[in-house]
gemmi code that builds the backbone of each chain (N, CA, C; Angstrom):
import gemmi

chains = {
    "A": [
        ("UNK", (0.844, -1.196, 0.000), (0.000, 0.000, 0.000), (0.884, 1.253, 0.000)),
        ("UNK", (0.769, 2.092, -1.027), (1.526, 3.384, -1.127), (1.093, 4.588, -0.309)),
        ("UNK", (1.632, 5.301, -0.262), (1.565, 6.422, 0.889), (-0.161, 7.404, 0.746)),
        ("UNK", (-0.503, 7.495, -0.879), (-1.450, 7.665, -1.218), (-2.805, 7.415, -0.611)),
        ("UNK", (-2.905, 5.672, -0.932), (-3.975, 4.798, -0.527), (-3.687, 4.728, 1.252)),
        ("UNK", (-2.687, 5.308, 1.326), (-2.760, 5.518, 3.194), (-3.151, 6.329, 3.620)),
        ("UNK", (-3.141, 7.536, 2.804), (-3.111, 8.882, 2.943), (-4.810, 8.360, 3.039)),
        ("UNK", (-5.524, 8.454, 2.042), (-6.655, 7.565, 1.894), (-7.542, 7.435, 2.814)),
        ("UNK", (-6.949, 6.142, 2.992), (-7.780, 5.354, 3.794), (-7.811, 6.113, 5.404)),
        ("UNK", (-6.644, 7.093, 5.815), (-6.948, 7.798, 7.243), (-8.177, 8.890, 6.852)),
        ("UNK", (-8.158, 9.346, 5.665), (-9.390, 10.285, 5.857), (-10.656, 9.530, 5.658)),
        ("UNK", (-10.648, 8.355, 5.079), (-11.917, 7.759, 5.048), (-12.576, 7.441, 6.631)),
        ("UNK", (-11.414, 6.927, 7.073), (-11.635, 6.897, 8.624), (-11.831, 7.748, 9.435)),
        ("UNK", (-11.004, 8.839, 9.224), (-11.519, 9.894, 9.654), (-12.829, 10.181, 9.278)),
        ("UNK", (-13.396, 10.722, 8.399), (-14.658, 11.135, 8.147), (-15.745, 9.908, 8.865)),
        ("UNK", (-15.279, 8.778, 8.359), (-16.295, 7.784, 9.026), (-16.760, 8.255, 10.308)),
        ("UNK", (-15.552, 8.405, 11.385), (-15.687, 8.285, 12.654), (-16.346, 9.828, 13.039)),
        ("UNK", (-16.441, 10.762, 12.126), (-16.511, 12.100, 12.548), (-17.789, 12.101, 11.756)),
        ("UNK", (-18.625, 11.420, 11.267), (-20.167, 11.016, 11.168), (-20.986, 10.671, 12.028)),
        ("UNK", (-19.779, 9.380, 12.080), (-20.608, 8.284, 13.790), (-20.761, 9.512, 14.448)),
        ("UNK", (-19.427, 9.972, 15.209), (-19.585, 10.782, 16.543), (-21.176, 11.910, 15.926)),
        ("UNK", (-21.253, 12.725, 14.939), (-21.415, 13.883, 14.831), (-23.784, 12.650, 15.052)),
        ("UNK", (-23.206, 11.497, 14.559), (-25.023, 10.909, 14.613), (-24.866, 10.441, 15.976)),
        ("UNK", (-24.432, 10.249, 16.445), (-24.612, 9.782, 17.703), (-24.703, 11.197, 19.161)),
        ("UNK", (-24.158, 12.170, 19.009), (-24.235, 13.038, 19.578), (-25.781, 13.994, 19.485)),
        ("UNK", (-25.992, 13.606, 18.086), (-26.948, 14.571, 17.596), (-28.309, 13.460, 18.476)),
        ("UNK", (-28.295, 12.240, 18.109), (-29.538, 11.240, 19.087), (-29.532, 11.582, 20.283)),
        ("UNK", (-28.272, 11.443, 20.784), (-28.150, 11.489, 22.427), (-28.458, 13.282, 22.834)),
        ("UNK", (-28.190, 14.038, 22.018), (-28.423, 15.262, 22.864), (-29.883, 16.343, 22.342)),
        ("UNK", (-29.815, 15.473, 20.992), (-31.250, 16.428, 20.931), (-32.267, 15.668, 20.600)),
        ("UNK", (-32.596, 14.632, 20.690), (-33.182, 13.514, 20.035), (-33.895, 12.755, 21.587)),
        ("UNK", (-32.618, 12.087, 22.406), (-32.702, 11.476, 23.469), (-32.966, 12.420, 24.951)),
        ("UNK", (-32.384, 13.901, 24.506), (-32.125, 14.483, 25.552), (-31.648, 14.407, 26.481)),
        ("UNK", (-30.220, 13.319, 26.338), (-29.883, 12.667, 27.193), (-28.260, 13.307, 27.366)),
        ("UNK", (-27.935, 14.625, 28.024), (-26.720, 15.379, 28.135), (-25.488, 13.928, 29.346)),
        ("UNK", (-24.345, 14.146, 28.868), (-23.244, 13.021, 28.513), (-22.920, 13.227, 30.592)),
        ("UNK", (-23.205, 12.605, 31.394), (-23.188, 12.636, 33.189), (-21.454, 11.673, 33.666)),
        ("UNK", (-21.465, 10.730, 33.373), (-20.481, 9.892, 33.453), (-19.070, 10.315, 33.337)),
        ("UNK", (-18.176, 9.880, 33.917), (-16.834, 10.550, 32.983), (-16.254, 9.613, 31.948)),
        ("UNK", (-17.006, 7.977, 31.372), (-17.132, 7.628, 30.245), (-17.700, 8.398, 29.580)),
        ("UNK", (-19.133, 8.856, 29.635), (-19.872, 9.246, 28.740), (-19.128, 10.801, 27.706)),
        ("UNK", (-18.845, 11.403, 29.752), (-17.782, 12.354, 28.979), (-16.840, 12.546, 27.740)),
        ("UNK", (-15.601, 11.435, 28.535), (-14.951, 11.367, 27.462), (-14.121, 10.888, 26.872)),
        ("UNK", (-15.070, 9.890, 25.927), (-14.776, 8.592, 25.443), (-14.197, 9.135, 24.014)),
        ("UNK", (-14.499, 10.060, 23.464), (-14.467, 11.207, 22.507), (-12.943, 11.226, 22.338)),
        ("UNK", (-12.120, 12.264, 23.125), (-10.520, 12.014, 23.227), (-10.415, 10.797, 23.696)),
        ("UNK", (-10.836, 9.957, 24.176), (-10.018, 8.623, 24.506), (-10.656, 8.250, 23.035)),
        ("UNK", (-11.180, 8.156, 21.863), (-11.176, 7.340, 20.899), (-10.157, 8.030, 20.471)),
        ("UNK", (-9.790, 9.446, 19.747), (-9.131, 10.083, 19.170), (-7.864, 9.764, 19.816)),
        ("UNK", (-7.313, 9.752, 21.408), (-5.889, 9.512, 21.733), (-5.608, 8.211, 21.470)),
        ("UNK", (-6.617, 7.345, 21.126), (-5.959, 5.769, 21.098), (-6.208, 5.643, 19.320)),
        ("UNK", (-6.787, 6.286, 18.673), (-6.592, 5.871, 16.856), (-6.066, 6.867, 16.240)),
        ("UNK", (-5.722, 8.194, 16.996), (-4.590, 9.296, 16.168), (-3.419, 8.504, 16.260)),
        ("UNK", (-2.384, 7.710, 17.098), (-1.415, 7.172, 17.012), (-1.212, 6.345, 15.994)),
        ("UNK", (-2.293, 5.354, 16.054), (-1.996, 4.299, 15.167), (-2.276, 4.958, 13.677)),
        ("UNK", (-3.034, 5.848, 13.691), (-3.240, 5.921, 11.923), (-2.454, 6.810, 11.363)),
        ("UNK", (-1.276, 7.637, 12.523), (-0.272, 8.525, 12.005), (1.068, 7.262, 11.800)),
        ("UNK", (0.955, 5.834, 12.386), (2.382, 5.207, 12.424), (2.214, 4.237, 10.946)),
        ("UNK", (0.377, 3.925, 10.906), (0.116, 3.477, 9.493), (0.749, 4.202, 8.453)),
        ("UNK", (0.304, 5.988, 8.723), (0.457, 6.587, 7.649), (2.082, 6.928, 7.454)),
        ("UNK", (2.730, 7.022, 8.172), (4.190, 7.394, 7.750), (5.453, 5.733, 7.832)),
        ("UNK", (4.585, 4.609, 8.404), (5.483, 3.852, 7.806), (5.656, 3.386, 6.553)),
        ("UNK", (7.115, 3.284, 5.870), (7.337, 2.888, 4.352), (7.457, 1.583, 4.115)),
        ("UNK", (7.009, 1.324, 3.323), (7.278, -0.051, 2.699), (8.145, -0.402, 1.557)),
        ("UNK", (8.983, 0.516, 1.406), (10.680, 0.432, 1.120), (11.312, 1.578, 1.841)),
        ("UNK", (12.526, 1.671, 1.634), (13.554, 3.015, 2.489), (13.518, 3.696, 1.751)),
        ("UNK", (13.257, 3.369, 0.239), (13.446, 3.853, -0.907), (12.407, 4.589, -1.629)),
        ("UNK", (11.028, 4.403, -1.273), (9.614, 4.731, -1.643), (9.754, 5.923, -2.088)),
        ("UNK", (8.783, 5.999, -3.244), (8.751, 7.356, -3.510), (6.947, 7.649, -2.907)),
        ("UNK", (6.883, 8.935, -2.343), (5.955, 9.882, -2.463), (4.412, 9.061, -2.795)),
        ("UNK", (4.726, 9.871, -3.904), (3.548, 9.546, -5.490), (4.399, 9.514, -6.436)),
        ("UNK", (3.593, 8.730, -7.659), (3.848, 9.422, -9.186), (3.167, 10.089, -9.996)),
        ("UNK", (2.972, 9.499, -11.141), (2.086, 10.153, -11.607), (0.811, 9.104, -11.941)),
        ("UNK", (0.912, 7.955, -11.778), (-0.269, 7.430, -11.418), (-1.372, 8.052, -10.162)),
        ("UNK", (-0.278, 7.890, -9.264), (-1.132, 8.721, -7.801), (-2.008, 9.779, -8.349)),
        ("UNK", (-1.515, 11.417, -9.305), (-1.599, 12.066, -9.765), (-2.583, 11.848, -10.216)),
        ("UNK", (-2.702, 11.501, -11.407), (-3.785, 10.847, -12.700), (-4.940, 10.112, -11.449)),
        ("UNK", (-4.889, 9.108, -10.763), (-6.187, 8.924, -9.754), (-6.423, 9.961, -8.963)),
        ("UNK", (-5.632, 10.807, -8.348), (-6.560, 11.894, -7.144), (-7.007, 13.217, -8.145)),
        ("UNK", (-6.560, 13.418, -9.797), (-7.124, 14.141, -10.222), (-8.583, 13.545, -10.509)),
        ("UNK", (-8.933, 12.472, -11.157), (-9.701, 11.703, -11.626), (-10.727, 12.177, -10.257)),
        ("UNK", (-10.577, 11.691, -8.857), (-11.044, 11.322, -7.459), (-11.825, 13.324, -7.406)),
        ("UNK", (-10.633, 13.978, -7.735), (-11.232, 15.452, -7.074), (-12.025, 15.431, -8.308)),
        ("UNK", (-12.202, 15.598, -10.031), (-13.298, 15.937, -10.618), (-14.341, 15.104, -10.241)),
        ("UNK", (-14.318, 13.766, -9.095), (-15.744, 13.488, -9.508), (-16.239, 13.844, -7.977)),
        ("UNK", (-15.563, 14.473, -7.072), (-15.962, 14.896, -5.489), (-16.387, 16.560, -6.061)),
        ("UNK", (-15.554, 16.782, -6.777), (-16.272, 18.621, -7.343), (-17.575, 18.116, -7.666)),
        ("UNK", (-17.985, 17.554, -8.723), (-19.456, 16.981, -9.234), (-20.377, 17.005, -7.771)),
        ("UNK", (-19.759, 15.926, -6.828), (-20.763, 15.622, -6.081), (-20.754, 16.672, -5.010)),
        ("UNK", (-19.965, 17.768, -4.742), (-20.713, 18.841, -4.242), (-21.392, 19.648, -4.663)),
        ("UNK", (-21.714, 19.717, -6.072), (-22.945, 21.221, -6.565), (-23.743, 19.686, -6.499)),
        ("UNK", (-23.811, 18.588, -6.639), (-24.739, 17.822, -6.303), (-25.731, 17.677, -5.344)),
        ("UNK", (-25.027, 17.161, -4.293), (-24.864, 17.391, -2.818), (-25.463, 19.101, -2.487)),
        ("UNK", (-25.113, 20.409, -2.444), (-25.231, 21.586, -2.575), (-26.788, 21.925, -3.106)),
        ("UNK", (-27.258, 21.756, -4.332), (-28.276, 21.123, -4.857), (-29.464, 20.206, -4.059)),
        ("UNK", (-29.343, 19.249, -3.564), (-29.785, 18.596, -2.656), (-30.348, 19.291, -1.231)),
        ("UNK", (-29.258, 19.682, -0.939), (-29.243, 20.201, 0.203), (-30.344, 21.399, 0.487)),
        ("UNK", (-30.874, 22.346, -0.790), (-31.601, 23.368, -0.746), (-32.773, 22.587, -1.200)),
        ("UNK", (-32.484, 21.815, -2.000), (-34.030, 21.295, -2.624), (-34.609, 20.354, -1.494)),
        ("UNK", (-34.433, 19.294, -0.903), (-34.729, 18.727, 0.203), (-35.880, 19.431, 1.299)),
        ("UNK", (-34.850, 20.774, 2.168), (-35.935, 21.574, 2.619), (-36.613, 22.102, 2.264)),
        ("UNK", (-37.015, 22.161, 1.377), (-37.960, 23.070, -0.076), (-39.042, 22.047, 0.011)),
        ("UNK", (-38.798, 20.788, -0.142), (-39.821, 18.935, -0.315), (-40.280, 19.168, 1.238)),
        ("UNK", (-39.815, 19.395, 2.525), (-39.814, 19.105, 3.815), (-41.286, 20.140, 4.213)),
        ("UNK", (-40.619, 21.328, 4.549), (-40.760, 22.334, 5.460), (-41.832, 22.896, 4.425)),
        ("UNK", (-41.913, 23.441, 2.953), (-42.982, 23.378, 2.149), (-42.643, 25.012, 1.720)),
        ("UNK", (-43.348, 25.531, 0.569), (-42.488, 26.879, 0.027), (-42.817, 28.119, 1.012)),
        ("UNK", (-43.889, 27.793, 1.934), (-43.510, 28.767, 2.830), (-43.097, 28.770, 4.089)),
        ("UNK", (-42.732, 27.507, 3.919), (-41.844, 26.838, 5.422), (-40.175, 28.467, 5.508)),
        ("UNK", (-39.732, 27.676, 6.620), (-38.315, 27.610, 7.095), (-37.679, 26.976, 7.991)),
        ("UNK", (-36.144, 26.978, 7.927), (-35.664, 26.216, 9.197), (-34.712, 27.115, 9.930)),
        ("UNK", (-34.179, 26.787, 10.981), (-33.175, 27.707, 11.958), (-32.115, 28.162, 10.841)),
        ("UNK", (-31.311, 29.188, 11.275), (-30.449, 29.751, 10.389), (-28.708, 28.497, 10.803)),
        ("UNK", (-29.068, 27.836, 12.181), (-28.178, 27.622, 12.095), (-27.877, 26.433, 11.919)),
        ("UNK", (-28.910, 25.777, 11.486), (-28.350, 24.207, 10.628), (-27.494, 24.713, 9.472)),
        ("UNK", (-27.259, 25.891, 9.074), (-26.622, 25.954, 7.448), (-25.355, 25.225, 7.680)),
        ("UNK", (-24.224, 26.050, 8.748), (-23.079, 25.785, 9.310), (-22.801, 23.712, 9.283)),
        ("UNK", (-23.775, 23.677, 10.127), (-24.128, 22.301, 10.007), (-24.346, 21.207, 8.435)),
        ("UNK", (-24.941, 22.039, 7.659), (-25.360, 21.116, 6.340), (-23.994, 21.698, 5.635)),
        ("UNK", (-23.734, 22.512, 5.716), (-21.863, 22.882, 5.148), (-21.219, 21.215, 5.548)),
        ("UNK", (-21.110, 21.611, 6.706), (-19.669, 20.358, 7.653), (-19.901, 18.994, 6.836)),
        ("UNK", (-21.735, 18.502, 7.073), (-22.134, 17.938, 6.351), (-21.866, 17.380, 5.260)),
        ("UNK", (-21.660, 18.405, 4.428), (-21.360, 18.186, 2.735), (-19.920, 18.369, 2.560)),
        ("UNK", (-19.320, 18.486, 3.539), (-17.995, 18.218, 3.474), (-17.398, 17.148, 3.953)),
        ("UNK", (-17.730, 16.312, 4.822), (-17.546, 15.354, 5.163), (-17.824, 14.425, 4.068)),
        ("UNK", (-19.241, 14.367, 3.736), (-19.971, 13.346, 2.302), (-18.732, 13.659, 1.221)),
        ("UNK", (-18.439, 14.713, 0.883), (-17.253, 14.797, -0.124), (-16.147, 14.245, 0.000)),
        ("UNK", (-15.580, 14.565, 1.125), (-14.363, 13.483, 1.995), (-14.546, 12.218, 1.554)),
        ("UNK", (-15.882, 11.992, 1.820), (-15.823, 10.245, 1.501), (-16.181, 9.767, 0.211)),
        ("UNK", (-16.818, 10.641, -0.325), (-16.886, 10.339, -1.876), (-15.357, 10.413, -2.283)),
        ("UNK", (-14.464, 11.081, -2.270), (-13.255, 11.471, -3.022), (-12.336, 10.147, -2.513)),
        ("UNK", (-12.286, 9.940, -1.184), (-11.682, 8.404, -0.760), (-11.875, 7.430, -1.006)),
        ("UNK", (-13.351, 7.532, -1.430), (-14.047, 5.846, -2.367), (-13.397, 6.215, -3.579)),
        ("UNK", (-13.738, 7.314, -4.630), (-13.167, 6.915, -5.494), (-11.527, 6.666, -6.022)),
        ("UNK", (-10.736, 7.189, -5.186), (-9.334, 7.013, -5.015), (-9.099, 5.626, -4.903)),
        ("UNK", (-9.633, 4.648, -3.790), (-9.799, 3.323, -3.166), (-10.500, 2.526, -4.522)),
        ("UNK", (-11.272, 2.915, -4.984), (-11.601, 1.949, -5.867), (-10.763, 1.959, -7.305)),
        ("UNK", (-9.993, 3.383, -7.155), (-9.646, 3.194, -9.197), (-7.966, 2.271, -8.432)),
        ("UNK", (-7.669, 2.515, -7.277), (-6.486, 1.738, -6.820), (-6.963, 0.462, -7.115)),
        ("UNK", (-8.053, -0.136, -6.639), (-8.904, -1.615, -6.938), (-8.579, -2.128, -8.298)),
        ("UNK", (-8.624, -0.935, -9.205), (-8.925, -1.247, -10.371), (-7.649, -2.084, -11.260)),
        ("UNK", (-6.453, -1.434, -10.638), (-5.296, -1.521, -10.796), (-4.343, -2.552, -10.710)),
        ("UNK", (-4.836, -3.972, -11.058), (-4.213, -5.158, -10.987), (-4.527, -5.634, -9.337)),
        ("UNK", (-3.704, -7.005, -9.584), (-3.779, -7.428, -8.241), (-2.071, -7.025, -7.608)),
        ("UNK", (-2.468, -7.007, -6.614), (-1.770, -6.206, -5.071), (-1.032, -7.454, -4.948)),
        ("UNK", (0.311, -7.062, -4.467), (1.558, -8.716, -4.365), (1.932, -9.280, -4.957)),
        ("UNK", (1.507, -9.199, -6.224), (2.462, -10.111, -7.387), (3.254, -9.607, -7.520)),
        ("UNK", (4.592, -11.081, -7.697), (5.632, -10.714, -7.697), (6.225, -10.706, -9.163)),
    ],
    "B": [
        ("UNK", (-4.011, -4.973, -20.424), (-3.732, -4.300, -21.637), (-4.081, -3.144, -21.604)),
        ("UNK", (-3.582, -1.840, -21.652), (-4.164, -0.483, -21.633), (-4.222, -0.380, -22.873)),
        ("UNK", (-5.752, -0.378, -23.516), (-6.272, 0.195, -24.840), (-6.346, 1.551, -25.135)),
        ("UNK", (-6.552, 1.977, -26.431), (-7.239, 3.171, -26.933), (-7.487, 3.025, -27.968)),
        ("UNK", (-8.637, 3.572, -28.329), (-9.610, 3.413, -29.446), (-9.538, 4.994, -30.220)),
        ("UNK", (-9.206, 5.406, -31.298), (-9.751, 6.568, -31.868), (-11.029, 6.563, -32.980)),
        ("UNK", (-11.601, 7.510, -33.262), (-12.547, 7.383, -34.331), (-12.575, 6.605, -35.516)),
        ("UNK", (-13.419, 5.784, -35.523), (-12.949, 5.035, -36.651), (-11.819, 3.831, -37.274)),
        ("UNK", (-11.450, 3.949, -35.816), (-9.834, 3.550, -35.959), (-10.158, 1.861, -34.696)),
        ("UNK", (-9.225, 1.031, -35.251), (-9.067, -0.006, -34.235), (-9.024, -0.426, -33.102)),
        ("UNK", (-9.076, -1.082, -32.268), (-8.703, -1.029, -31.219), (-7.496, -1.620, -31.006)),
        ("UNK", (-6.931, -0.362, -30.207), (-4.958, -0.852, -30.350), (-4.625, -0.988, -28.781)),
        ("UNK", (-3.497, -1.918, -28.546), (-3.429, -2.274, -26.965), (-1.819, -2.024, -26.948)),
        ("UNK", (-1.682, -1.436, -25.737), (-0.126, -1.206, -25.641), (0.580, -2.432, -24.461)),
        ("UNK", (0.991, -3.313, -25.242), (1.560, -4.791, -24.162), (2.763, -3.879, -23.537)),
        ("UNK", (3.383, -5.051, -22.896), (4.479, -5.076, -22.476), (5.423, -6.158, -21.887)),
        ("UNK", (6.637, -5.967, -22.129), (7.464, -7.724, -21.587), (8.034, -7.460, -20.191)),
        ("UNK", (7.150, -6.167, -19.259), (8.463, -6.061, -18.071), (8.400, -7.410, -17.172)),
        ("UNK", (7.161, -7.996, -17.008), (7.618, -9.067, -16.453), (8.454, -9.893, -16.504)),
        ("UNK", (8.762, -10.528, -17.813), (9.889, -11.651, -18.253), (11.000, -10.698, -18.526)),
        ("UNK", (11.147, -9.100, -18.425), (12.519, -8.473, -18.552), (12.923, -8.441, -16.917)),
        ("UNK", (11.785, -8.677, -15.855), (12.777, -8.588, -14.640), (13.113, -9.957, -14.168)),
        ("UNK", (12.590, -11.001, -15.133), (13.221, -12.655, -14.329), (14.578, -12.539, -15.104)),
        ("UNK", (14.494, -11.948, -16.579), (15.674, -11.728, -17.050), (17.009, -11.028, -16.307)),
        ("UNK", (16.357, -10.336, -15.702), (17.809, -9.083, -14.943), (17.432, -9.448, -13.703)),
        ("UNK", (18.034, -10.864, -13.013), (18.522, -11.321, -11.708), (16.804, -11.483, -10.768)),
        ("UNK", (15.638, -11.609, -11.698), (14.471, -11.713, -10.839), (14.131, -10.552, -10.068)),
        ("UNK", (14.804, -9.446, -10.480), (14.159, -8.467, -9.827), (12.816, -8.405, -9.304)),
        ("UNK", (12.706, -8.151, -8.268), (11.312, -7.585, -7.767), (10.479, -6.519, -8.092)),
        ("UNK", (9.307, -6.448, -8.519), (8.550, -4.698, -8.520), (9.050, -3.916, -7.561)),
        ("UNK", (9.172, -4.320, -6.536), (9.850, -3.246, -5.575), (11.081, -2.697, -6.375)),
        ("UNK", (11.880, -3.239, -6.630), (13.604, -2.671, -7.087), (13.472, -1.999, -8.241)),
        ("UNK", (12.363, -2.506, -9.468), (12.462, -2.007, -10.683), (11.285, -0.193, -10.208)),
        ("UNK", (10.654, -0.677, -9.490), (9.586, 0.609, -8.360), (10.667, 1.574, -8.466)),
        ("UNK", (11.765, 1.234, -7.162), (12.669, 2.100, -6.580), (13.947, 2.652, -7.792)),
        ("UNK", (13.954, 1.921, -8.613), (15.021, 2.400, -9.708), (14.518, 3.159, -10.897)),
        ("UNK", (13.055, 3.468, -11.007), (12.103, 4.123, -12.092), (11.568, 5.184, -11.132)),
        ("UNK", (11.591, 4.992, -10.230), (11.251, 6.155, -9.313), (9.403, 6.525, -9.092)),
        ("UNK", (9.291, 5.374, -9.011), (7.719, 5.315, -9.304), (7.189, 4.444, -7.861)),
        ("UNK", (5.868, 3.995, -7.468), (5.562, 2.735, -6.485), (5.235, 1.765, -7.037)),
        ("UNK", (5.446, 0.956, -6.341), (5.000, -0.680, -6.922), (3.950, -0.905, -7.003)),
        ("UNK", (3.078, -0.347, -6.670), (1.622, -0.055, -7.521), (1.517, 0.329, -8.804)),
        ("UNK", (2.700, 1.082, -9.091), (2.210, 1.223, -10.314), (2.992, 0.607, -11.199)),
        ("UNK", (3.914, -0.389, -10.576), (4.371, -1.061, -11.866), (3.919, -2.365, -11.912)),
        ("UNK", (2.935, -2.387, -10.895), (1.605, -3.835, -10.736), (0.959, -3.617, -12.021)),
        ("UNK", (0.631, -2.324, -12.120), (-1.061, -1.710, -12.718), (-0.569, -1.972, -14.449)),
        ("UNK", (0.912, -1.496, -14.473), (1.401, -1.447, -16.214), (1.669, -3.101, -16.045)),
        ("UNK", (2.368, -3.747, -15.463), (2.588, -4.961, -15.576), (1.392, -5.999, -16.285)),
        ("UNK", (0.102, -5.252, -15.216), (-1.420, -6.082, -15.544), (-1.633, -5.174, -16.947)),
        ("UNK", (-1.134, -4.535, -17.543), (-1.975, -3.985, -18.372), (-3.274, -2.248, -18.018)),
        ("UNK", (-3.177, -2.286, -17.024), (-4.028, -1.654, -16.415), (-4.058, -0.237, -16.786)),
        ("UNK", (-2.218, -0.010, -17.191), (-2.195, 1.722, -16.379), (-1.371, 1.679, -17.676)),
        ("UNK", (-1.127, 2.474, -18.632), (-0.142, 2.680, -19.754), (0.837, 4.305, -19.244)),
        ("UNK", (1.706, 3.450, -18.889), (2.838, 4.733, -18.453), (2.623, 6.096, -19.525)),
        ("UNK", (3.542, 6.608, -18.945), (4.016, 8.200, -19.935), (4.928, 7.723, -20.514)),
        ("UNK", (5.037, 9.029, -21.432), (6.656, 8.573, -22.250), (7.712, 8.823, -21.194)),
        ("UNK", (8.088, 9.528, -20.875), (9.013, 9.959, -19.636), (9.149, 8.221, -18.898)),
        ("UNK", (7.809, 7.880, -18.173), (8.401, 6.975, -16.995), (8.728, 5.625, -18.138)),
        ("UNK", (7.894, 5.708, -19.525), (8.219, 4.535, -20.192), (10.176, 3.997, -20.566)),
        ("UNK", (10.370, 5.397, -20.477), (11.668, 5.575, -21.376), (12.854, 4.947, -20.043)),
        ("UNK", (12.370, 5.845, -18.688), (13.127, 5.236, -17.271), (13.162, 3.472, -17.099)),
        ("UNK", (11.980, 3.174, -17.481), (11.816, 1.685, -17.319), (12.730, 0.783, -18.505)),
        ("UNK", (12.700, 1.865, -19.942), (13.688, 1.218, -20.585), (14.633, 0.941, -20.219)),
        ("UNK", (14.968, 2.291, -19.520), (16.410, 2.246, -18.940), (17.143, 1.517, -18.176)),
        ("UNK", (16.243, 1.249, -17.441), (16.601, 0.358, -16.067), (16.653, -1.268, -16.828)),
        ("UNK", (16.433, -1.792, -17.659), (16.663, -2.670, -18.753), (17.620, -2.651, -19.380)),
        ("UNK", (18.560, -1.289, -19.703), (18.975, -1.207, -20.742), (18.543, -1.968, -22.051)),
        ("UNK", (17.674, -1.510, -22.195), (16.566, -2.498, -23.449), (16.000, -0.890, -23.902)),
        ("UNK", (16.135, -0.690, -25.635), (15.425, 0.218, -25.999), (13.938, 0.172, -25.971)),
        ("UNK", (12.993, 1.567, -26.011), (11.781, 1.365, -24.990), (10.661, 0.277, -26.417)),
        ("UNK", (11.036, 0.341, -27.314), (10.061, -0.986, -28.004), (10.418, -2.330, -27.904)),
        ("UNK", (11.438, -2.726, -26.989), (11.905, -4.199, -26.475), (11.037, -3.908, -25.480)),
        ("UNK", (10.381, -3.080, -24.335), (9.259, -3.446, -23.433), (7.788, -2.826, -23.881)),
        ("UNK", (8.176, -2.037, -24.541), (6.229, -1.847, -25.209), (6.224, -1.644, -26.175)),
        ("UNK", (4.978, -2.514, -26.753), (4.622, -2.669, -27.819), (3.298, -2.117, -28.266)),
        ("UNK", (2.930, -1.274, -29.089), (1.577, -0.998, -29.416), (1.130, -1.545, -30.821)),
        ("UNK", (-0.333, -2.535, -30.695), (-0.346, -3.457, -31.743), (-2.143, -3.338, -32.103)),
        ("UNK", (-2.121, -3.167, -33.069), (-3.610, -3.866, -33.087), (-4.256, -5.270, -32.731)),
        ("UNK", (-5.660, -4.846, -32.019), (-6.023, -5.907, -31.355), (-6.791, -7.034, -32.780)),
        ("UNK", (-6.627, -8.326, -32.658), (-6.459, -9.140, -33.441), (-8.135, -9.146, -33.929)),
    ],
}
model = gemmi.Model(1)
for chain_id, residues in chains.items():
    chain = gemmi.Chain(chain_id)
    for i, (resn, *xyz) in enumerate(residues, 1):
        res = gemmi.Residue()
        res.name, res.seqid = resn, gemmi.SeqId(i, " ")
        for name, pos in zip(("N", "CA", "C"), xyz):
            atom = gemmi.Atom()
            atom.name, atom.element = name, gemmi.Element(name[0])
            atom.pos, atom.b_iso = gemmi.Position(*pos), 0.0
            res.add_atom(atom)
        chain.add_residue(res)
    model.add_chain(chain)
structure = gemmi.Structure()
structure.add_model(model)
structure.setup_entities()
């Protein structure tokens, strides 16, 4: 696995985990009404982050030669490929995002001003992970992995 | 095989012999021929499978590292 598909796969994880937290916070505190009492409940938050920032910074900077390069221009040619189709899916996404509450709330509805901030982070995160799938998969695409 | 098709035109596949040129030069590994083309071994998986059709630039390095001029490892042919 090249530094790339490492590079990768920590933001996929990242974003993953910064979904979970962001749905699970959102049940438990406005949903459940259930504000965090425990000093688990507290904070399990930095204890996830102090126990998987280590490991996914020793993933990401160990080499698998002494010699490794970087990227090339394969790397190149896939994360250009990866960002035109994550640009797409934000005026997508963006799009969505206005038309949705428009279907919901009704044309003379509204909602708080401050979900926007929120449906931003939102659509940035969804982009995160769109752009890491497609990076991860055109790598897929790319023969098989270990032959010698 | 990395293809390309133009208008009207055939479908042409650009092979290549790096596999049997690195059992030739001491069994090299993708890793070594990787580290001496200056590229990752991903991507000399991806041209190996056919997958990824280098540049001229990295094609010409890979000659090199052969000392084999670059149409002793790729070949562009029409598909049969």
């Amino acid at each position: 696995m090249n530094k790339t598909q490492k590079g990768t796969l920590v933001s996929l994880v990242s974003a993953l985990l910064c979904i979970a937290i962001a749905v699970f916070l959102l049940v438990e505190i406005v949903v459940l009404k259930h504000p965090p009492e425990s000093f688990s409940e507290k904070f399990w938050l930095p204890i996830v982050v102090c126990v998987l920032g280590p490991i996914l910074t020793i993933f990401y900077w160990k080499k698998q030669s002494p010699t490794e390069v970087e990227s090339d221009e394969r790397d190149d040619l896939i994360k250009k490929r990866a960002a035109l189709v994550s640009f797409v899916s934000v005026w997508i996404l963006l799009y969505a995002a206005t038309v949705i509450p428009w279907f919901i709330v009704g044309l003379e509805g509204s909602i708080p001003v401050f979900l926007l901030p929120f449906i931003n982070v939102g659509i940035l995160l969804v982009v995160l992970l769109i752009y890491s799938v497609a990076v991860l998969v055109q790598y897929g695409r790319g023969g098989k992995d270990g032959k010698k | 095989m990395a293809k390309s098709k133009g208008s009207g035109e055939r479908s042409r596949t650009v092979t290549n012999r790096i596999r049997r040129l690195r059992f030739e030069n001491d069994e090299m590994t993708q890793q070594q021929l990787a580290d001496a083309a200056g590229v990752t071994r991903q991507t000399i998986i991806a041209i190996e499978a056919g997958k990824y059709a280098p540049s001229l630039t990295l094609a010409f390095k890979i000659a090199q590292v052969f000392s084999t001029p670059i149409e002793g490892v790729f070949q562009y042919e029409a598909e049969p």
